[in-house]
C-alpha positions as CSV (number, residue, x, y, z in Angstrom):
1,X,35.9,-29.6,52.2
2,X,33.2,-32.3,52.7
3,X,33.2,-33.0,49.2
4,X,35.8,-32.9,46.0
5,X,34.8,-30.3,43.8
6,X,33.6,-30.8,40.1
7,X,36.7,-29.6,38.1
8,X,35.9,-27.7,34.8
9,X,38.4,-27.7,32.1
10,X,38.2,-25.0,29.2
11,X,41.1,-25.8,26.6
12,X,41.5,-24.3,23.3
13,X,44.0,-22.2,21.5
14,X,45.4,-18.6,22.2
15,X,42.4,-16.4,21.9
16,X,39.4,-19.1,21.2
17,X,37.1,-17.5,24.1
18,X,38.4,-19.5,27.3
19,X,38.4,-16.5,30.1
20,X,35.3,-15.2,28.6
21,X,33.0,-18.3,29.3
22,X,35.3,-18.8,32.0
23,X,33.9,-15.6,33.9
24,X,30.4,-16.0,31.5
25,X,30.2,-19.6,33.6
26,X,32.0,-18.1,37.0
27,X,29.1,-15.9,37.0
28,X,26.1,-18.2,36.7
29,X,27.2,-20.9,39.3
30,X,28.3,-17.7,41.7
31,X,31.6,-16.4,42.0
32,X,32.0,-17.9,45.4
33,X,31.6,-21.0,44.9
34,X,34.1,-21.1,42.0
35,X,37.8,-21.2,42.1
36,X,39.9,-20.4,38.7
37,X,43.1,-21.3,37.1
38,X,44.4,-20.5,34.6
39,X,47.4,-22.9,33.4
40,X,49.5,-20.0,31.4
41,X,50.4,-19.6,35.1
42,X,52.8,-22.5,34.7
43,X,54.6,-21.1,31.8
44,X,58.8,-22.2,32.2
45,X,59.7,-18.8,30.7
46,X,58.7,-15.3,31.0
47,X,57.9,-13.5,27.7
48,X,61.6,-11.8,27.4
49,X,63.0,-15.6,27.7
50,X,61.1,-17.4,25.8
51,X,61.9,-14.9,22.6
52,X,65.5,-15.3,23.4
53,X,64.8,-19.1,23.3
54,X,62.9,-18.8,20.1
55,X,59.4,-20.7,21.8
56,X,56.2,-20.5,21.9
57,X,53.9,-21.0,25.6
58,X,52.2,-23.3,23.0
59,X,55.2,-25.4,23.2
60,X,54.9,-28.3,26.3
61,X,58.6,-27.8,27.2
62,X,57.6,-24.6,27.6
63,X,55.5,-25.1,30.4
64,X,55.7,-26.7,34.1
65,X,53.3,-29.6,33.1
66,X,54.4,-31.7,35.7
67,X,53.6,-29.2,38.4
68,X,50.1,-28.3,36.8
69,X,48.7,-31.9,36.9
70,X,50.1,-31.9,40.5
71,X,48.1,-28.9,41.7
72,X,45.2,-30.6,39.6
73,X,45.1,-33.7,41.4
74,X,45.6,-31.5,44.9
75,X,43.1,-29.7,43.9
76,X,40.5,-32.5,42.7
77,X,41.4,-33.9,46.2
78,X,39.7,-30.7,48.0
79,X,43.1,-30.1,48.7
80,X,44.7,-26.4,48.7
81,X,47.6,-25.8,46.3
82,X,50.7,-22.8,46.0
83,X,50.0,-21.1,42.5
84,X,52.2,-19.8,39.9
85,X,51.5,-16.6,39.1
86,X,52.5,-15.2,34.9
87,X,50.8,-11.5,33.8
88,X,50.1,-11.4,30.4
89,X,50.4,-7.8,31.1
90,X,53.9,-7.6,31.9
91,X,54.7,-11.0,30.1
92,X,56.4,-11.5,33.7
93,X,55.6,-13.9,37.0
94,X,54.7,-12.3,40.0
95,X,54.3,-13.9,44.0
96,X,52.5,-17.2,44.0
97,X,48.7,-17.2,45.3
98,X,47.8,-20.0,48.0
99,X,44.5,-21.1,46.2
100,X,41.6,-23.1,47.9
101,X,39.4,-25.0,45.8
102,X,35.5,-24.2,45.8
103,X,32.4,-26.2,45.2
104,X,33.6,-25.9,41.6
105,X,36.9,-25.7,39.9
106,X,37.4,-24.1,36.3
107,X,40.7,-24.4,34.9
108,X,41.1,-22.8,31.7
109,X,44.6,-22.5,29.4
110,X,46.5,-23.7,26.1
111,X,48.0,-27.3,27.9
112,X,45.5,-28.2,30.2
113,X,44.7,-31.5,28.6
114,X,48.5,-32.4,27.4
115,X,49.0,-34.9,30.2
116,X,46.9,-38.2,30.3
117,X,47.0,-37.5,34.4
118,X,46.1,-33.6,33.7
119,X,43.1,-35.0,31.6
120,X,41.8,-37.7,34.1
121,X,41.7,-34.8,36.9
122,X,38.4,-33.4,35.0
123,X,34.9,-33.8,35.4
124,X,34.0,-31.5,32.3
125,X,36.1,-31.0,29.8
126,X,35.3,-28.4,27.0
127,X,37.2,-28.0,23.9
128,X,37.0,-24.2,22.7
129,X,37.7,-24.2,18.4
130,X,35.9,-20.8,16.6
131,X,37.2,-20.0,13.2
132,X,40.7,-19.7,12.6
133,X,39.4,-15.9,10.9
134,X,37.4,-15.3,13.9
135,X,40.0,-16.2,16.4
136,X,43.1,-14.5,14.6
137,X,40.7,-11.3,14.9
138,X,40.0,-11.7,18.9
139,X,43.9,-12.5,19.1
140,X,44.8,-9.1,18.2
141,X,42.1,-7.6,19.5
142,X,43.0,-8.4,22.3
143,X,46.6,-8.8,22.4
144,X,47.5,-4.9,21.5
145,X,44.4,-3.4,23.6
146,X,45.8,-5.4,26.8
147,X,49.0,-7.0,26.4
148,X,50.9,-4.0,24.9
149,X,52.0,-5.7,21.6
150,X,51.7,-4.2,18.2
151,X,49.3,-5.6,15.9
152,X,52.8,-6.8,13.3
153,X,54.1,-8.4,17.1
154,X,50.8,-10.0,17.2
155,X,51.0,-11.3,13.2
């Protein structure tokens, strides 16, 4: 790359509406020239574990923070990282992607300003905070139609 790219972060809690203006804003600068990532990818613990644990992904410990801001600054550098890979699917990690960074860089996710390194990678940083009423409503929504839980797992 001739240039860094201009790294977009959209934080907020589980279910606020991060993936959907992540692909809503994907869409209008043109998928090609933007790379995603999503930091639930850097979860510690698949979902099986952290029950057994008793913790939340919402938890920092829970998470490999010190890897994301790595692959942040990599990736604010133009430079290409090796990404974690966590289906909320199958609550399980799969292979890691090799990711190139675009023109633009969205990173979207629970933790993604947790680290004052993390935070200084970004160019944009968005805050994502609807109605707790609204957002418990998207949360199961979405949670039993494409995660497999049952609307008391998601409760």
């Amino acid at each position: 790359m001739s240039h860094r790219p201009i790294i977009l972060g959209i934080v907020g809690d589980s279910a606020a509406g991060k993936t959907t203006l992540t692909k809503g804003i994907a869409q209008v600068l043109g998928e090609d020239d933007v790379t995603t990532i999503c930091t639930d990818d850097y979860h510690k613990y698949d979902r099986t574990q952290r029950a057994q644990l008793g913790i939340t992904a919402l938890h920092p410990d829970c998470n490999h923070l010190d890897i994301m801001q790595q692959h942040l600054a990599l990736l604010r550098s133009g430079e290409p990282i090796l990404k974690p890979v966590y289906s909320h699917k199958t609550g399980t990690f799969e292979a890691p992607l090799y990711i190139k960074p675009s023109k633009f860089v969205i990173v979207e996710g629970l933790l993604g300003y947790s680290t004052r390194i993390a935070r200084d990678c970004y160019d944009v940083k968005v805050y994502l905070a609807p109605p707790e009423s609204l957002r418990s409503q998207w949360k199961v929504k979405r949670d039993t139609q494409k995660r497999g839980y049952t609307e008391a797992q998601v409760l």
